[in-house]
N, C-alpha and C positions, 0 to 999 in steps of 0.2 A: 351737580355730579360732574367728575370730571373723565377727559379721557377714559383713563386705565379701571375707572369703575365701570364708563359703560362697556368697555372691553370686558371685565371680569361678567357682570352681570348681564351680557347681550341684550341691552336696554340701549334706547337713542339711534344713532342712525348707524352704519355698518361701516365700522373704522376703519377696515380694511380697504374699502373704495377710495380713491383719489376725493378729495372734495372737488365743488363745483365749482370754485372761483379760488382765484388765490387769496391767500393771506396775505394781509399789510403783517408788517414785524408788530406794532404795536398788538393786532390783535392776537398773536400766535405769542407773545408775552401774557396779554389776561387770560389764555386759554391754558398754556402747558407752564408759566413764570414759577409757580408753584413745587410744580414736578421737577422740573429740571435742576431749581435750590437743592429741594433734599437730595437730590442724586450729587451732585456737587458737592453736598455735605458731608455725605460718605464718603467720599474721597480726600476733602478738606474740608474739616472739620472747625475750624476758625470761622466764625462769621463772618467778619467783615473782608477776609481773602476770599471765602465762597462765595460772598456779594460781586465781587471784583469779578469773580470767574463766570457769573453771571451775564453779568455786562456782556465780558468779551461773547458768549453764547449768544446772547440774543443783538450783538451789532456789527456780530462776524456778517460776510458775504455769503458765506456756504449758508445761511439761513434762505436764503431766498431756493437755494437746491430742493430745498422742503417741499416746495410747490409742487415739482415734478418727481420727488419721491414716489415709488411703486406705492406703498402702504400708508399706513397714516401718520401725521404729522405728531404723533407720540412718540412712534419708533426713530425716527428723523430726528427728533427734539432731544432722544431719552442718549441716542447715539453719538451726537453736536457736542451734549452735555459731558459725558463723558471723556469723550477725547481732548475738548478744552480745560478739565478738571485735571484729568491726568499728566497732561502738558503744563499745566501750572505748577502741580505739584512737582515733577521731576524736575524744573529750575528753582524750585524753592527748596529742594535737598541738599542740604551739607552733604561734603565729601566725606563728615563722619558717617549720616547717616547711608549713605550708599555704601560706605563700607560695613555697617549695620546689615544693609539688605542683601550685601555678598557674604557675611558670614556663614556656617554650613547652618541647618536647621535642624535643633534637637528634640526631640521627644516624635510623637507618631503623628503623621499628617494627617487630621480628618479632613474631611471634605468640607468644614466650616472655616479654617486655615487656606484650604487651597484655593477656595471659591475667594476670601479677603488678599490674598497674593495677586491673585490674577484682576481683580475686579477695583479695588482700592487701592493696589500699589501700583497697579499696572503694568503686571507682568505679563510673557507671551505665556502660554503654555508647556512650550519647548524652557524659556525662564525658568520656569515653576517646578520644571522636574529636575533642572538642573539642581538649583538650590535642594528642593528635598532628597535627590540623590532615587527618583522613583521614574519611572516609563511615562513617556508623553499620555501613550493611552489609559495610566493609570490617573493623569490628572483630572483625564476627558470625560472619564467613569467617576473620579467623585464630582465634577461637575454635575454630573446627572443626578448622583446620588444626593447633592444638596439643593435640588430642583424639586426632588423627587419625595424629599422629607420636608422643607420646606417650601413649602407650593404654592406662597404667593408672595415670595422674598424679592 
């Protein structure tokens, strides 16, 4: 069972506490290596780039921040992940496709668009409304509302 099941299921020990001892990177690899791929994969979708964005995740420095993370080393992990995924792919964009992600956006934004803008393109919020042409607090409401429908995305 990993992390985020014993978080869904309140089974194992209480994730939210700090652990007891630090993590070596190796073990904080067999623990979260898992998690952190698929989330990387979402964002880039290539294997063998998400492998790469992997690496730099678990051999960055800011790894070791994890230890002293308020919460648990999922959140930490799931957070690393992301912004190293995101940062990969914005140097891996052609100037086409940036001018792809600045074109205006047609047809109606649902909250499964807005939540893939902000979360996999790595848009800000403020981004997100811009391109759709909709209120920052309109983004911030389908976030909720694709949290809200799918509840455990």
């Amino acid at each position: 069972m990993n992390e985020l099941e014993r978080i869904s299921n309140a089974a194992g020990p209480q994730p939210i506490l700090k652990p007891e001892r630090n993590l070596s990177s190796l073990e904080v690899y067999d623990q979260f290596g898992a998690m952190a791929y698929g989330i990387v994969l979402q964002i880039i979708p290539q294997p063998h780039l998400a492998q790469e964005v992997l690496v730099s995740v678990f051999a960055s420095p800011l790894l070791q921040s994890c230890n002293s993370y308020p919460f648990s080393y999922a959140a930490c992990i799931i957070k690393l992940a992301r912004a190293k995924a995101v940062e990969a792919k914005k140097k891996l964009t052609s100037l086409t496709a940036l001018e792809e992600d600045n074109a205006p956006f047609s047809g109606a934004p649902t909250p499964q668009v807005i939540f893939d803008l902000a979360f996999r393109r790595g848009l800000t919020p403020d981004e997100v409304a811009v391109k759709l042409n909709i209120t920052k607090s309109e983004v911030l409401r389908s976030f909720h509302d694709f949290f809200k429908t799918n509840g455990n995305a």
